[in-house]
N, C-alpha and C positions, 0 to 999 in steps of 0.2 A: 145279093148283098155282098157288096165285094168285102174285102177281108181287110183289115186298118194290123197292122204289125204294132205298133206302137198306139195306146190310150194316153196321150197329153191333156186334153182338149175335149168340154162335152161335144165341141164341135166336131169332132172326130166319129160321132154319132150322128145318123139319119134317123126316122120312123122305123125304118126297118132293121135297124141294129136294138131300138128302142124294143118293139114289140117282140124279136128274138130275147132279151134280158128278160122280159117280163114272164113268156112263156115257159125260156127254163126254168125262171127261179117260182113258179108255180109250178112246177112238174117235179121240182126238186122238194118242193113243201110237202107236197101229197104223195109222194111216193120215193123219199130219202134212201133205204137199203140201194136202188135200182144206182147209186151215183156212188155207192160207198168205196169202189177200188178205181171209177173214172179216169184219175189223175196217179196210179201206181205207179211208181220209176222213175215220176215226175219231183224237181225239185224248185222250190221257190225260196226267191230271196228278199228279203224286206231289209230295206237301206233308210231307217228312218232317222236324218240328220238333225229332227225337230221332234219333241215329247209327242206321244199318242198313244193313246188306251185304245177307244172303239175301234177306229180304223186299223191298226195295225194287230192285233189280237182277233176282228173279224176277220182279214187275209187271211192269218194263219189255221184257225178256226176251219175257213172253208177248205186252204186247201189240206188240213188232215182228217175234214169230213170227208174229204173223196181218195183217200188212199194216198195222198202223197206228203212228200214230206218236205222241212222249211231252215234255213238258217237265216244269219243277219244278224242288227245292231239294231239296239233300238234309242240309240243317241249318240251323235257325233265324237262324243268326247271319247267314245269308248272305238271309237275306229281312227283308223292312219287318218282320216283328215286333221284331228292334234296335232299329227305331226307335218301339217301342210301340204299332203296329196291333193290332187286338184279332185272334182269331180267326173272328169270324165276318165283321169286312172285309175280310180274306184270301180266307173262301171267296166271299162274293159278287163280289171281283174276280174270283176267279180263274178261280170257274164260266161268266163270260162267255170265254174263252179256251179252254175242253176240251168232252168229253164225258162225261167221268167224270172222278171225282176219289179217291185214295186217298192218306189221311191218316194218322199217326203221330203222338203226343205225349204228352209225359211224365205230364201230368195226364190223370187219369181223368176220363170224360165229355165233353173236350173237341170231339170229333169229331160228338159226339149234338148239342154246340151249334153247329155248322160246318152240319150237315145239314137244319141246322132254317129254312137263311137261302140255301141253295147253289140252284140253277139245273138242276145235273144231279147224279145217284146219285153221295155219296156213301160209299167202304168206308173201314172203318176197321181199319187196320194197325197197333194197338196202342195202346192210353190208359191211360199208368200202369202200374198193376198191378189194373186192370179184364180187360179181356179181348183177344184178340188171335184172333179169327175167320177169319181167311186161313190161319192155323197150322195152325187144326183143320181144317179142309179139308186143307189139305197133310198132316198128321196122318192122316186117313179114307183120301185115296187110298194113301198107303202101305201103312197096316193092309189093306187090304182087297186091295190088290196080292200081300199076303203071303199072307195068311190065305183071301180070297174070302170073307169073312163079313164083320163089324161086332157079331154078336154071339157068345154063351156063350164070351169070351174073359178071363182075369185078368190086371189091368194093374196094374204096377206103379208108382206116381209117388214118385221119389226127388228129393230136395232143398230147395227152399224154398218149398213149397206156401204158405205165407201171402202172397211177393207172386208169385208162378207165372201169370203170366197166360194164359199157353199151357196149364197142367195147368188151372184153370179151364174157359174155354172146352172144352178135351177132355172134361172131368168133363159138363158139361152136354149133351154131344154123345150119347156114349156111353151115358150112363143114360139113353139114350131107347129101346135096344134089348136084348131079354131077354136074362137069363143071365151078364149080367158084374157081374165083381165089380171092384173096387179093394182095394188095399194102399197105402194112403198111408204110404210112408218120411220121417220129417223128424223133427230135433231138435224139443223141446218149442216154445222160442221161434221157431219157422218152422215151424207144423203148420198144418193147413189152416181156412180162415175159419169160422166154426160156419153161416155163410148157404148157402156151399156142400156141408157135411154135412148141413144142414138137405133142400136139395134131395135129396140122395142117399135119407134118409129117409122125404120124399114121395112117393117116386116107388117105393118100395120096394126099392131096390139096395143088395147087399151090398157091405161095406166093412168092412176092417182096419186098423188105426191101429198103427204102429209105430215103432219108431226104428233097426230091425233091418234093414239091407240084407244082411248075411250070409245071417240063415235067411231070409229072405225070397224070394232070388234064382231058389230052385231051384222055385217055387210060382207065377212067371208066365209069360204066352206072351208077355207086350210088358213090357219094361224100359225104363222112359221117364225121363230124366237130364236134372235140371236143373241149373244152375250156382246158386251162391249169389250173388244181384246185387249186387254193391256199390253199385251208383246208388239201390238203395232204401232203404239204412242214413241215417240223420241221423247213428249214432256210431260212427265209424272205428272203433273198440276192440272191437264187439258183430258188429262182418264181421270183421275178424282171429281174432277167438276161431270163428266158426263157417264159414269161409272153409277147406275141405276136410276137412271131416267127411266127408264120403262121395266116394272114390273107387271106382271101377269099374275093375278090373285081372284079367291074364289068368288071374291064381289063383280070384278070386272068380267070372269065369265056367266054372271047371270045374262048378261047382254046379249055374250052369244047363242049363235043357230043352235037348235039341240042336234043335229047331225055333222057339227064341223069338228075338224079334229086341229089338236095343238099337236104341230113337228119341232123340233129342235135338235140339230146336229149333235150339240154336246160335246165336252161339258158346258153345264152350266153356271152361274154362280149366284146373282139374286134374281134376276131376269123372272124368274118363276118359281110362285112359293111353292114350297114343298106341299101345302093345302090342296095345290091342283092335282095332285098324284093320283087321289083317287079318284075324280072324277073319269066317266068314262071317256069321255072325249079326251085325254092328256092321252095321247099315242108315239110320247119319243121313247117310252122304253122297248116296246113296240118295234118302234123304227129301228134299232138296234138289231134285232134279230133277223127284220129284214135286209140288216146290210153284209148277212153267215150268206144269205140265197143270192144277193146280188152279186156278190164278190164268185161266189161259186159260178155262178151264170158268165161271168165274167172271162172266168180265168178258164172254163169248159170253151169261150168263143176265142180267146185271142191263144190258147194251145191246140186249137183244132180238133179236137177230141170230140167229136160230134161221131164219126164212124164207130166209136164204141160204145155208143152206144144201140146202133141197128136203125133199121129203117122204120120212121112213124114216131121217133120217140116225141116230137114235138106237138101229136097230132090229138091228145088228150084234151088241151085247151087252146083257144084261139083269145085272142085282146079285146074281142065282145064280151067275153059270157062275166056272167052278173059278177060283183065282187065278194069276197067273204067280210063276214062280221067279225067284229071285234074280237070276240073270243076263240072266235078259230084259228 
Protein backbone atom coordinates (compact mmCIF):
# COMPACT_ATOMS: atom_id res chain seq x y z
CA UNK A 1 0.00 0.00 0.00
CA UNK A 2 2.20 2.74 -0.93
CA UNK A 3 1.83 5.85 1.33
CA UNK A 4 -0.37 9.11 -0.35
CA UNK A 5 1.27 12.40 1.86
CA UNK A 6 -1.46 14.50 1.10
CA UNK A 7 -5.79 13.11 1.34
CA UNK A 8 -7.44 15.64 -1.36
CA UNK A 9 -9.27 13.30 -3.26
CA UNK A 10 -11.40 9.89 -2.33
CA UNK A 11 -9.36 9.01 -5.39
CA UNK A 12 -6.31 9.24 -3.57
CA UNK A 13 -7.68 5.79 -2.06
CA UNK A 14 -7.35 2.20 -3.46
CA UNK A 15 -9.14 -1.19 -1.81
CA UNK A 16 -6.39 -1.34 0.10
CA UNK A 17 -6.11 1.95 1.65
CA UNK A 18 -10.05 1.36 2.08
CA UNK A 19 -9.81 -1.90 4.00
CA UNK A 20 -6.63 -0.60 6.15
CA UNK A 21 -9.32 2.47 7.37
CA UNK A 22 -11.88 0.04 7.98
CA UNK A 23 -9.58 -2.43 10.05
CA UNK A 24 -8.14 0.16 12.27
CA UNK A 25 -11.22 2.01 12.90
CA UNK A 26 -12.54 -1.43 14.16
CA UNK A 27 -9.59 -2.27 16.15
CA UNK A 28 -9.90 1.26 17.52
CA UNK A 29 -13.76 0.35 18.43
CA UNK A 30 -13.05 -2.72 20.38
CA UNK A 31 -10.12 -1.96 22.09
CA UNK A 32 -9.77 2.25 22.44
CA UNK A 33 -7.21 2.41 25.74
CA UNK A 34 -4.55 0.27 23.11
CA UNK A 35 -4.70 4.00 20.86
CA UNK A 36 -5.02 6.33 23.88
CA UNK A 37 -1.30 8.07 23.72
CA UNK A 38 -0.85 6.75 19.71
CA UNK A 39 -0.47 10.22 18.40
CA UNK A 40 1.51 12.00 21.93
CA UNK A 41 3.78 14.96 20.74
CA UNK A 42 1.66 15.00 17.81
CA UNK A 43 0.03 18.33 16.87
CA UNK A 44 -2.90 19.02 14.47
CA UNK A 45 -4.29 21.87 12.85
CA UNK A 46 -7.70 22.51 11.62
CA UNK A 47 -8.00 25.52 9.00
CA UNK A 48 -11.69 25.65 8.58
CA UNK A 49 -12.38 28.66 6.24
CA UNK A 50 -16.25 27.51 5.93
CA UNK A 51 -18.80 26.57 9.25
CA UNK A 52 -18.59 22.98 10.52
CA UNK A 53 -19.76 21.03 13.63
CA UNK A 54 -19.44 17.14 12.76
CA UNK A 55 -16.47 17.34 10.74
CA UNK A 56 -14.28 19.49 12.32
CA UNK A 57 -14.96 18.62 16.29
CA UNK A 58 -14.70 14.73 15.02
CA UNK A 59 -10.82 15.70 13.80
CA UNK A 60 -10.28 17.04 16.90
CA UNK A 61 -12.06 14.49 19.01
CA UNK A 62 -9.92 11.78 17.47
CA UNK A 63 -6.83 13.36 17.46
CA UNK A 64 -7.15 14.03 21.61
CA UNK A 65 -8.62 10.57 21.75
CA UNK A 66 -5.08 9.37 21.01
CA UNK A 67 -2.87 11.66 23.05
CA UNK A 68 -2.28 14.44 20.99
CA UNK A 69 -3.05 17.68 20.78
CA UNK A 70 -4.99 20.58 18.17
CA UNK A 71 -4.98 24.25 17.38
CA UNK A 72 -6.74 26.27 14.42
CA UNK A 73 -9.69 28.49 13.40
CA UNK A 74 -12.75 27.53 12.81
CA UNK A 75 -13.89 30.33 10.35
CA UNK A 76 -12.17 32.64 8.27
CA UNK A 77 -13.18 35.67 9.54
CA UNK A 78 -11.40 34.91 12.62
CA UNK A 79 -7.96 34.23 10.60
CA UNK A 80 -5.48 36.67 8.57
CA UNK A 81 -7.49 35.65 5.46
CA UNK A 82 -9.74 39.06 6.63
CA UNK A 83 -7.00 40.54 6.14
CA UNK A 84 -6.36 39.11 2.48
CA UNK A 85 -3.52 36.48 3.15
CA UNK A 86 -3.67 34.07 0.28
CA UNK A 87 -4.12 30.53 1.03
CA UNK A 88 -1.18 29.08 0.40
CA UNK A 89 0.57 31.75 3.01
CA UNK A 90 -1.65 30.37 5.59
CA UNK A 91 -0.57 26.95 4.91
CA UNK A 92 3.03 27.57 4.73
CA UNK A 93 2.78 29.36 8.11
CA UNK A 94 0.90 27.39 9.43
CA UNK A 95 2.71 23.93 8.55
CA UNK A 96 5.69 25.33 10.63
CA UNK A 97 3.37 25.05 13.93
CA UNK A 98 1.52 21.19 13.37
CA UNK A 99 2.01 17.98 12.15
CA UNK A 100 -0.72 17.69 10.02
CA UNK A 101 -3.06 19.90 8.84
CA UNK A 102 -6.93 19.44 7.94
CA UNK A 103 -8.56 22.03 5.70
CA UNK A 104 -12.14 23.15 4.73
CA UNK A 105 -13.17 25.81 2.14
CA UNK A 106 -15.79 27.07 0.22
CA UNK A 107 -13.95 26.98 -3.15
CA UNK A 108 -13.21 24.05 -4.86
CA UNK A 109 -9.53 23.10 -5.19
CA UNK A 110 -8.36 25.20 -2.73
CA UNK A 111 -6.88 22.74 -0.31
CA UNK A 112 -4.96 20.92 -3.70
CA UNK A 113 -3.34 24.69 -3.65
CA UNK A 114 -2.56 24.69 0.20
CA UNK A 115 -0.85 21.25 -0.34
CA UNK A 116 1.06 22.01 -3.02
CA UNK A 117 3.26 24.74 -0.62
CA UNK A 118 2.50 22.93 3.10
CA UNK A 119 5.39 21.29 5.08
CA UNK A 120 3.37 18.53 6.42
CA UNK A 121 0.27 16.09 5.01
CA UNK A 122 -2.27 17.90 4.25
CA UNK A 123 -6.47 16.37 4.38
CA UNK A 124 -8.96 17.98 2.85
CA UNK A 125 -12.31 18.51 4.72
CA UNK A 126 -14.39 19.73 1.99
CA UNK A 127 -13.76 22.30 -1.20
CA UNK A 128 -16.79 23.62 -2.50
CA UNK A 129 -18.84 21.33 -4.05
CA UNK A 130 -15.69 19.30 -5.09
CA UNK A 131 -15.35 16.63 -2.92
CA UNK A 132 -15.27 15.88 0.78
CA UNK A 133 -13.06 12.48 1.54
CA UNK A 134 -13.24 12.18 5.48
CA UNK A 135 -17.07 11.76 4.76
CA UNK A 136 -16.64 8.94 2.64
CA UNK A 137 -14.53 7.35 5.02
CA UNK A 138 -16.91 7.94 7.80
CA UNK A 139 -19.52 6.82 5.13
CA UNK A 140 -17.39 3.00 4.50
CA UNK A 141 -17.00 2.54 8.19
CA UNK A 142 -20.54 2.74 8.77
CA UNK A 143 -21.79 0.80 5.72
CA UNK A 144 -19.56 -1.85 6.45
CA UNK A 145 -20.42 -1.79 10.25
CA UNK A 146 -23.90 -2.48 9.11
CA UNK A 147 -23.63 -4.58 6.25
CA UNK A 148 -19.88 -6.34 6.79
CA UNK A 149 -19.44 -5.83 2.98
CA UNK A 150 -18.78 -2.64 0.69
CA UNK A 151 -20.13 -4.51 -2.05
CA UNK A 152 -23.49 -5.98 -4.13
CA UNK A 153 -25.31 -3.40 -2.00
CA UNK A 154 -28.12 -0.55 -3.75
CA UNK A 155 -27.73 2.80 -2.73
CA UNK A 156 -29.89 5.20 -2.72
CA UNK A 157 -28.65 9.16 -3.15
CA UNK A 158 -31.60 11.50 -2.62
CA UNK A 159 -31.18 15.33 -2.90
CA UNK A 160 -28.94 17.72 -4.56
CA UNK A 161 -26.60 15.45 -6.36
CA UNK A 162 -25.30 18.47 -8.50
CA UNK A 163 -23.48 20.32 -5.52
CA UNK A 164 -23.39 16.88 -3.07
CA UNK A 165 -19.93 16.68 -2.35
CA UNK A 166 -20.31 14.00 0.08
CA UNK A 167 -22.59 11.62 -2.59
CA UNK A 168 -19.71 12.52 -5.02
CA UNK A 169 -16.79 11.36 -3.13
CA UNK A 170 -19.17 8.06 -2.00
CA UNK A 171 -20.03 7.66 -5.72
CA UNK A 172 -16.33 7.31 -6.48
CA UNK A 173 -15.73 5.07 -3.41
CA UNK A 174 -18.20 2.65 -4.00
CA UNK A 175 -17.97 1.98 -7.71
CA UNK A 176 -14.78 0.53 -7.00
CA UNK A 177 -16.36 -2.56 -5.57
CA UNK A 178 -18.66 -5.31 -7.61
CA UNK A 179 -22.34 -5.54 -7.56
CA UNK A 180 -23.72 -2.06 -6.57
CA UNK A 181 -25.79 -0.25 -8.13
CA UNK A 182 -27.08 3.53 -7.55
CA UNK A 183 -30.49 5.31 -7.73
CA UNK A 184 -29.67 8.72 -8.07
CA UNK A 185 -33.06 10.63 -6.50
CA UNK A 186 -32.97 14.63 -7.44
CA UNK A 187 -35.08 17.10 -9.18
CA UNK A 188 -34.02 17.84 -12.72
CA UNK A 189 -32.03 21.11 -11.98
CA UNK A 190 -29.93 19.28 -9.07
CA UNK A 191 -29.28 15.85 -10.92
CA UNK A 192 -25.97 14.54 -10.77
CA UNK A 193 -22.79 16.16 -12.88
CA UNK A 194 -22.57 14.14 -16.28
CA UNK A 195 -18.33 13.81 -15.03
CA UNK A 196 -19.53 11.80 -12.46
CA UNK A 197 -22.11 9.62 -14.49
CA UNK A 198 -19.45 9.43 -16.90
CA UNK A 199 -17.20 7.66 -14.26
CA UNK A 200 -20.13 5.45 -13.21
CA UNK A 201 -20.05 4.42 -17.04
CA UNK A 202 -16.35 3.66 -17.08
CA UNK A 203 -15.97 1.62 -14.69
CA UNK A 204 -19.22 -0.34 -15.63
CA UNK A 205 -21.72 0.37 -12.72
CA UNK A 206 -25.24 0.17 -12.72
CA UNK A 207 -27.33 3.33 -12.12
CA UNK A 208 -30.97 4.83 -12.06
CA UNK A 209 -31.75 8.27 -12.60
CA UNK A 210 -34.95 9.38 -10.97
CA UNK A 211 -36.99 12.07 -9.37
CA UNK A 212 -39.05 9.35 -7.49
CA UNK A 213 -38.21 8.88 -3.73
CA UNK A 214 -41.59 7.12 -3.07
CA UNK A 215 -40.96 4.08 -5.58
CA UNK A 216 -37.67 4.17 -5.05
CA UNK A 217 -37.41 3.63 -1.29
CA UNK A 218 -38.56 0.08 -1.13
CA UNK A 219 -35.45 -1.02 -3.81
CA UNK A 220 -32.25 0.07 -1.44
CA UNK A 221 -30.27 -1.33 1.41
CA UNK A 222 -28.73 2.32 2.12
CA UNK A 223 -30.94 5.51 1.96
CA UNK A 224 -28.52 8.30 1.81
CA UNK A 225 -30.19 12.12 2.43
CA UNK A 226 -28.96 15.08 1.42
CA UNK A 227 -30.16 18.62 2.29
CA UNK A 228 -30.71 21.08 -0.33
CA UNK A 229 -27.50 23.73 0.37
CA UNK A 230 -28.53 26.99 0.35
CA UNK A 231 -24.86 28.31 0.50
CA UNK A 232 -24.48 26.96 -3.20
CA UNK A 233 -27.59 28.96 -4.71
CA UNK A 234 -26.48 32.50 -6.30
CA UNK A 235 -30.66 32.80 -6.41
CA UNK A 236 -32.45 32.95 -3.36
CA UNK A 237 -35.85 32.19 -5.51
CA UNK A 238 -34.34 28.87 -7.32
CA UNK A 239 -33.61 27.28 -3.20
CA UNK A 240 -36.97 28.36 -2.04
CA UNK A 241 -38.75 26.79 -4.98
CA UNK A 242 -36.67 23.37 -4.40
CA UNK A 243 -35.96 23.80 -0.68
CA UNK A 244 -38.00 20.54 0.59
CA UNK A 245 -38.86 18.52 -2.27
CA UNK A 246 -37.86 15.52 -0.63
CA UNK A 247 -38.71 14.61 2.73
CA UNK A 248 -38.22 11.36 4.50
CA UNK A 249 -41.13 10.61 7.13
CA UNK A 250 -42.31 7.63 9.08
CA UNK A 251 -45.09 6.80 6.25
CA UNK A 252 -42.49 6.69 3.51
CA UNK A 253 -40.31 4.44 5.57
CA UNK A 254 -43.04 1.69 5.78
CA UNK A 255 -42.05 1.07 2.13
CA UNK A 256 -38.58 0.37 3.13
CA UNK A 257 -36.50 -3.10 3.42
CA UNK A 258 -36.53 -3.77 7.26
CA UNK A 259 -32.73 -4.11 7.12
CA UNK A 260 -31.76 -0.85 5.20
CA UNK A 261 -30.45 1.92 6.97
CA UNK A 262 -30.97 5.89 6.48
CA UNK A 263 -27.22 7.79 6.18
CA UNK A 264 -27.08 11.43 6.13
CA UNK A 265 -23.79 13.50 6.37
CA UNK A 266 -25.51 16.34 8.41
CA UNK A 267 -26.73 18.79 9.04
CA UNK A 268 -29.98 18.46 8.30
CA UNK A 269 -32.90 20.58 7.92
CA UNK A 270 -36.39 19.26 6.74
CA UNK A 271 -35.03 16.60 4.62
CA UNK A 272 -36.03 14.09 7.42
CA UNK A 273 -38.57 14.32 10.04
CA UNK A 274 -37.58 14.19 13.26
CA UNK A 275 -40.36 10.97 13.61
CA UNK A 276 -37.55 9.01 11.77
CA UNK A 277 -35.26 9.28 14.84
CA UNK A 278 -36.39 6.62 16.39
CA UNK A 279 -36.80 4.22 14.11
CA UNK A 280 -34.10 1.67 14.17
CA UNK A 281 -32.89 1.86 10.73
CA UNK A 282 -32.30 6.04 11.07
CA UNK A 283 -28.22 5.46 11.51
CA UNK A 284 -26.84 9.27 10.91
CA UNK A 285 -26.39 9.75 14.47
CA UNK A 286 -24.66 6.67 14.31
CA UNK A 287 -22.74 7.65 11.44
CA UNK A 288 -21.32 10.52 13.46
CA UNK A 289 -19.43 8.39 15.82
CA UNK A 290 -18.26 6.48 13.20
CA UNK A 291 -16.64 9.52 11.65
CA UNK A 292 -14.22 9.80 15.92
CA UNK A 293 -12.75 5.99 14.30
CA UNK A 294 -12.41 7.02 10.75
CA UNK A 295 -10.69 10.17 11.25
CA UNK A 296 -8.45 8.31 13.94
CA UNK A 297 -7.74 5.60 11.37
CA UNK A 298 -6.98 8.20 9.26
CA UNK A 299 -4.65 10.35 10.82
CA UNK A 300 -2.75 6.95 12.64
CA UNK A 301 -2.17 6.27 8.33
CA UNK A 302 -1.15 9.40 6.81
CA UNK A 303 1.26 10.19 10.43
CA UNK A 304 2.78 6.72 9.98
CA UNK A 305 2.41 5.83 13.46
CA UNK A 306 1.64 2.25 12.78
CA UNK A 307 5.26 1.04 14.43
CA UNK A 308 3.62 2.11 17.71
CA UNK A 309 1.85 0.48 17.76
CA UNK A 310 4.00 -3.27 17.42
CA UNK A 311 3.68 -5.93 15.30
CA UNK A 312 -0.08 -7.78 14.43
CA UNK A 313 -1.94 -4.78 15.70
CA UNK A 314 -4.12 -5.08 12.48
CA UNK A 315 -4.43 -8.87 12.81
CA UNK A 316 -7.54 -9.02 15.11
CA UNK A 317 -10.03 -8.42 12.15
CA UNK A 318 -9.86 -8.78 8.50
CA UNK A 319 -12.77 -6.82 5.84
CA UNK A 320 -14.72 -10.33 5.86
CA UNK A 321 -15.70 -11.05 9.22
CA UNK A 322 -19.50 -10.48 9.75
CA UNK A 323 -20.57 -6.90 10.72
CA UNK A 324 -21.84 -5.61 14.03
CA UNK A 325 -25.42 -4.76 14.97
CA UNK A 326 -26.87 -1.72 15.51
CA UNK A 327 -26.45 -1.45 19.17
CA UNK A 328 -22.98 -2.28 19.47
Amino acid sequence: MPYQRDILNISDFDKADFDYILSVARSIAENPSRYGEVAKGKLLATLFFEPSTRTRLSFESAMLRMGGQVLGFSEAGVSSTAKGESPEDTARTVSGYCDIMVVRHPTALVPHRMAKVSDVPIINAGDGSNEHPTQTLTDLVTIYRRFGRLDHLTIGLCGGGKHGRTVHSLIKALSQYPGNHFILIAPEALKMPEDVLELLEERGVGYTVTDDLESSIGQVDILYMTRIQRERFQNPTEYRRLKGVYVLDAEKMKSAKEDMIVLHPLPRVDEINSEVDSDPRAWYFLQTQCGVLARMALIIKQLQLNDQLGDGFLSVHTCDTPAATHSA
